[in-house]
N, CA and C atoms as an extended XYZ file, in Angstrom:
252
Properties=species:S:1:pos:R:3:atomname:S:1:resname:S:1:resid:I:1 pbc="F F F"
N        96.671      117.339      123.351 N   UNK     1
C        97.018      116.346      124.339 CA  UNK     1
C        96.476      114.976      123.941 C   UNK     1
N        95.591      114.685      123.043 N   UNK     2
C        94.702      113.749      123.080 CA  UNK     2
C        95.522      113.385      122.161 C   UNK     2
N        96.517      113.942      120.717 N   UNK     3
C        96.703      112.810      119.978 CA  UNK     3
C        98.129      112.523      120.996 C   UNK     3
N        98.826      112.472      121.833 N   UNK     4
C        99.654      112.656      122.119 CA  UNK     4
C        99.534      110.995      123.287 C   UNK     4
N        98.378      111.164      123.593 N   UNK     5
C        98.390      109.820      124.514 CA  UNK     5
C        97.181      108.440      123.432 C   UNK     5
N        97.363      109.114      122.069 N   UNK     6
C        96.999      107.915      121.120 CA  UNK     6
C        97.641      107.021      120.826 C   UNK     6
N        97.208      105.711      121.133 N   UNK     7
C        97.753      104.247      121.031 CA  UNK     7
C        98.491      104.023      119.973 C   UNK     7
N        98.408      105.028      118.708 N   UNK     8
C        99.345      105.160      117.376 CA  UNK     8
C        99.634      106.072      116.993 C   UNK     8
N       100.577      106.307      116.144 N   UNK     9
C       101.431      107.558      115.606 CA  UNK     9
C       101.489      107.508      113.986 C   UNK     9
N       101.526      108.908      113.408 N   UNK    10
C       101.058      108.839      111.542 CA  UNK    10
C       102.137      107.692      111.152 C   UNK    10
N       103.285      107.149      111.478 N   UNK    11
C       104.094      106.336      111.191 CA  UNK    11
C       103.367      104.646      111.321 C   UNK    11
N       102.582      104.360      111.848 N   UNK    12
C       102.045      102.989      112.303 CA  UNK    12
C       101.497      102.047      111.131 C   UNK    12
N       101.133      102.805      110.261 N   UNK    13
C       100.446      102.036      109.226 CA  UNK    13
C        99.521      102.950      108.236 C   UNK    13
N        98.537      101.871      108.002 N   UNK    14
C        97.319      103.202      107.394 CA  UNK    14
C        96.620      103.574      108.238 C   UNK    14
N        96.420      103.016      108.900 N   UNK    15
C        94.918      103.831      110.271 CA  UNK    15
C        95.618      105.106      110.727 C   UNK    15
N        96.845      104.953      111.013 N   UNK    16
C        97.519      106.147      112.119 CA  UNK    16
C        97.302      107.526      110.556 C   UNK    16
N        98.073      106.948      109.444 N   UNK    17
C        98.618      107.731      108.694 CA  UNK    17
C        97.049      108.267      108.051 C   UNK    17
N        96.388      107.821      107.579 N   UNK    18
C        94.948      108.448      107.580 CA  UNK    18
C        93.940      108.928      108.190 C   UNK    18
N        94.150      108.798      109.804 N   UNK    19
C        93.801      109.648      110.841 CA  UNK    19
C        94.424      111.033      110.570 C   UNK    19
N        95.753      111.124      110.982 N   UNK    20
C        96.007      112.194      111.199 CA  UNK    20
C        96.037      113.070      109.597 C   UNK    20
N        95.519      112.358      108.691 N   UNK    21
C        95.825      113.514      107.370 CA  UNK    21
C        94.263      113.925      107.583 C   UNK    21
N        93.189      113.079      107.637 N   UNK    22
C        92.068      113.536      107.607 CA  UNK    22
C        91.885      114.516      108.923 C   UNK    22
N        92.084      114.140      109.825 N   UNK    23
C        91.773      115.552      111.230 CA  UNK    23
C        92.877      116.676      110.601 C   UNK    23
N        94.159      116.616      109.960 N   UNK    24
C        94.824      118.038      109.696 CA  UNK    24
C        93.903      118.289      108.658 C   UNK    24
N        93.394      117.485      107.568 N   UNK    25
C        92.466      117.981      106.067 CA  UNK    25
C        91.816      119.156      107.047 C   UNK    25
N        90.836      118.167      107.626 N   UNK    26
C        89.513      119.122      108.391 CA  UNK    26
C        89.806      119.874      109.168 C   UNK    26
N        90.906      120.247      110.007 N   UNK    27
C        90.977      121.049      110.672 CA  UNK    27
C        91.691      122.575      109.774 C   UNK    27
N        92.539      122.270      108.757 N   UNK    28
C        92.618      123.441      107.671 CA  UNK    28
C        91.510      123.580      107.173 C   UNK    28
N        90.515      123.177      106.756 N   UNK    29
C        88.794      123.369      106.069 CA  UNK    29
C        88.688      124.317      107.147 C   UNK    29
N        88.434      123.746      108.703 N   UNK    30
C        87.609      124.955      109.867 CA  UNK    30
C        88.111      126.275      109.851 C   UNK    30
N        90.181      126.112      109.819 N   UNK    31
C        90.578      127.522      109.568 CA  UNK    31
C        90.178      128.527      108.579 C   UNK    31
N        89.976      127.477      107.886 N   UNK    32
C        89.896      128.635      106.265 CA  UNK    32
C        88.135      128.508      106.236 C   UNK    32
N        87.528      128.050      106.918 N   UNK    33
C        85.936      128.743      106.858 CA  UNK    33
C        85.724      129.418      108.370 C   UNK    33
N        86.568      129.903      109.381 N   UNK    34
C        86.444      130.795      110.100 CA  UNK    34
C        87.419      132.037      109.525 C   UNK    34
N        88.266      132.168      108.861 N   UNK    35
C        88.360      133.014      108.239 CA  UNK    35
C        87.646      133.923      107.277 C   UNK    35
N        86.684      132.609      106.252 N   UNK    36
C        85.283      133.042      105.518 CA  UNK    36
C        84.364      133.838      106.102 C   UNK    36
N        84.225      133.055      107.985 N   UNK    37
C        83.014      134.036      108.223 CA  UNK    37
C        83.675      135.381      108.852 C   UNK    37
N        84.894      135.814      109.261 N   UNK    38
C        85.377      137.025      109.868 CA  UNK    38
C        85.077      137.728      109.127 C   UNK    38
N        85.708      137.553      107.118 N   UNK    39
C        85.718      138.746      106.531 CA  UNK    39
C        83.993      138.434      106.354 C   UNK    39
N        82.804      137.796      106.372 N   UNK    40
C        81.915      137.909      106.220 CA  UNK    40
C        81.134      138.722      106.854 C   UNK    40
N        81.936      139.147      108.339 N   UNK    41
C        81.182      139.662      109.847 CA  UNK    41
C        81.878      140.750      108.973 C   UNK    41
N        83.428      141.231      108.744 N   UNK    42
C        83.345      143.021      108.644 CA  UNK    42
C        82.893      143.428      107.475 C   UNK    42
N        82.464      142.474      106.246 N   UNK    43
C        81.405      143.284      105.170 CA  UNK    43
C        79.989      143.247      105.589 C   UNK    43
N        79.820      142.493      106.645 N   UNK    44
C        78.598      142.787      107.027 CA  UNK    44
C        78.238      144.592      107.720 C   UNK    44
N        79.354      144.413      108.555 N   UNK    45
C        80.191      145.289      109.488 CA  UNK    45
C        79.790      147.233      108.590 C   UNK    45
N        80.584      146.360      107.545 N   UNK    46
C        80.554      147.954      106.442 CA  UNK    46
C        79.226      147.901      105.615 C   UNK    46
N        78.418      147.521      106.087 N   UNK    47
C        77.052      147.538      105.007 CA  UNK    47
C        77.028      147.097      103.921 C   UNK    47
N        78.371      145.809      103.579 N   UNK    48
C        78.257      145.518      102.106 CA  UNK    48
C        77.368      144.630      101.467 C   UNK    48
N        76.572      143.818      102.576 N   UNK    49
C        75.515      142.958      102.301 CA  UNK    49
C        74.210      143.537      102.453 C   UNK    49
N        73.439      143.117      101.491 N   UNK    50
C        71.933      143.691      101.287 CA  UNK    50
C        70.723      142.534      101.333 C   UNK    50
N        69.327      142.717      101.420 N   UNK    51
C        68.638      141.582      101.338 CA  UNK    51
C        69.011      141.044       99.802 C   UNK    51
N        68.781      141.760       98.423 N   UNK    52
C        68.844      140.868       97.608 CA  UNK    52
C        70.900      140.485       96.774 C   UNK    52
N        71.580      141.725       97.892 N   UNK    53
C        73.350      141.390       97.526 CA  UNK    53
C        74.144      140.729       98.655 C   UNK    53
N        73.971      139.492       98.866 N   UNK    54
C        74.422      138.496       99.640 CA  UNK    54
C        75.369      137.252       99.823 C   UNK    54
N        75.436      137.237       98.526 N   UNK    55
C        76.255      135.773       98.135 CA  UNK    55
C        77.343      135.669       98.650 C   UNK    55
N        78.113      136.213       99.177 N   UNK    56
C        79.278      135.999      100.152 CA  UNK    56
C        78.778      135.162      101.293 C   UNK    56
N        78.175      136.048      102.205 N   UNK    57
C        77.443      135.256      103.154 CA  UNK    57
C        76.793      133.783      103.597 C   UNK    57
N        75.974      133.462      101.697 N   UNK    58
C        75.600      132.575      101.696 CA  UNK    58
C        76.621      131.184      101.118 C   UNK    58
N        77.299      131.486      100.290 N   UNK    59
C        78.503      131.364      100.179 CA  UNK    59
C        79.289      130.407      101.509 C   UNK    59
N        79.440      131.389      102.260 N   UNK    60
C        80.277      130.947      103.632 CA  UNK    60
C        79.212      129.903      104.493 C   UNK    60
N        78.039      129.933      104.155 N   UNK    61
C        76.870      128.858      105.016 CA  UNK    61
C        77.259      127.914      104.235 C   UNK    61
N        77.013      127.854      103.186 N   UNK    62
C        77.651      126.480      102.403 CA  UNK    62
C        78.540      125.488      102.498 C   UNK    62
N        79.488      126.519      102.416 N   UNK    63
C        81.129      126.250      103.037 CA  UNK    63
C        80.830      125.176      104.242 C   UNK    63
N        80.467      125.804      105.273 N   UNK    64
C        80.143      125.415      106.187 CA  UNK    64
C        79.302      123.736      106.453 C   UNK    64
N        78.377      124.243      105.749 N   UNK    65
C        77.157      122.759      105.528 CA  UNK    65
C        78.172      121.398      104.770 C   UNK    65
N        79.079      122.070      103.922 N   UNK    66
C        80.174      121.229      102.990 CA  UNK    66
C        81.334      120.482      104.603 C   UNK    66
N        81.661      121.399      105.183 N   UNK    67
C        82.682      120.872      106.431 CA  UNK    67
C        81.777      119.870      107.237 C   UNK    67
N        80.740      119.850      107.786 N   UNK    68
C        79.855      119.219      108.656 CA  UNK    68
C        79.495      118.137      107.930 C   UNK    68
N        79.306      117.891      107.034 N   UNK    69
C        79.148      116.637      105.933 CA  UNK    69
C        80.322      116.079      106.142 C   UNK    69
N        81.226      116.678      105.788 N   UNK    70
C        82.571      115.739      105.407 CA  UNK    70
C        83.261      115.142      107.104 C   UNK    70
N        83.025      116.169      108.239 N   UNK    71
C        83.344      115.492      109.528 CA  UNK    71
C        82.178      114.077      109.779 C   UNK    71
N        81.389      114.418      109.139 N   UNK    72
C        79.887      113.548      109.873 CA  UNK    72
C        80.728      112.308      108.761 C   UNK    72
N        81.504      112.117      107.595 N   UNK    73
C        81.756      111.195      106.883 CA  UNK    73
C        83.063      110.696      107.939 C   UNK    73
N        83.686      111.698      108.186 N   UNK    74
C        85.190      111.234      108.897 CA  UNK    74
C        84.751      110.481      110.254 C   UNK    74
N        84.004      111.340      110.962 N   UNK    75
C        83.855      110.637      112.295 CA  UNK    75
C        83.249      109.022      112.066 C   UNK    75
N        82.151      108.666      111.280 N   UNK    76
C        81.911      107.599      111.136 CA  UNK    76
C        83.113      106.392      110.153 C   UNK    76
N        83.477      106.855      109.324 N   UNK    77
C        84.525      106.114      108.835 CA  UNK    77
C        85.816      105.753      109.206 C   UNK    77
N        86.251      106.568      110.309 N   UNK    78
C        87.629      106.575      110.927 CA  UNK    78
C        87.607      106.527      112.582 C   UNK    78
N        86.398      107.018      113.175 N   UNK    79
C        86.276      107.131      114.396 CA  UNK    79
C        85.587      106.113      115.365 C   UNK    79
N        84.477      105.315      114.411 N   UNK    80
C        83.461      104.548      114.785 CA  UNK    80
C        83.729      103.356      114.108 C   UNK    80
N        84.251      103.379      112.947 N   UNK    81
C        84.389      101.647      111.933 CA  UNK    81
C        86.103      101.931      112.045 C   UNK    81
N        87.093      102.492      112.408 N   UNK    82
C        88.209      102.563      112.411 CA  UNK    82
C        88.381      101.998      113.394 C   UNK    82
N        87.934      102.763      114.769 N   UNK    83
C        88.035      102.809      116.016 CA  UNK    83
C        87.629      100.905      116.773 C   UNK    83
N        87.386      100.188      116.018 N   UNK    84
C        86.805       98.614      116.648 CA  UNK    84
C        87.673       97.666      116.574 C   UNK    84
């Protein structure tokens, strides 16, 4: 609903057209690292992770720490210095 009553549309210029590629970028990143952690929950699920056989797991925290960086870059570059 929210992009829907936005003052611009991906057609407007560059602000519109680089808004909406960066929120679809990041919002395919969230799909495909909640997918990371599902199959992470059913190998957990099947005992396939151990204290020292883990790297999937840790793996998917990464992932993760990598998405939260790159929103914490988007929100300030597009949301806060875009947004004035």
């Amino acid at each position: 609903m929210e992009y829907v009553e936005a003052p611009f549309t991906i057609s407007d210029g560059i602000y519109g057209s680089t808004f909406f590629l960066a929120t679809g970028f990041h919002g395919f990143h969230v799909i495909i690292g909640t997918i990371f952690l599902i199959i992470c929950c059913i190998r957990q699920y099947m005992g396939h992770f151990t204290s020292k056989h883990h790297f999937g797991f840790e793996a998917a925290a990464w992932y993760w720490h990598f998405v939260d960086v790159v929103w914490l870059f988007l929100f300030v570059s597009i949301y806060w210095w875009g947004g004035n």
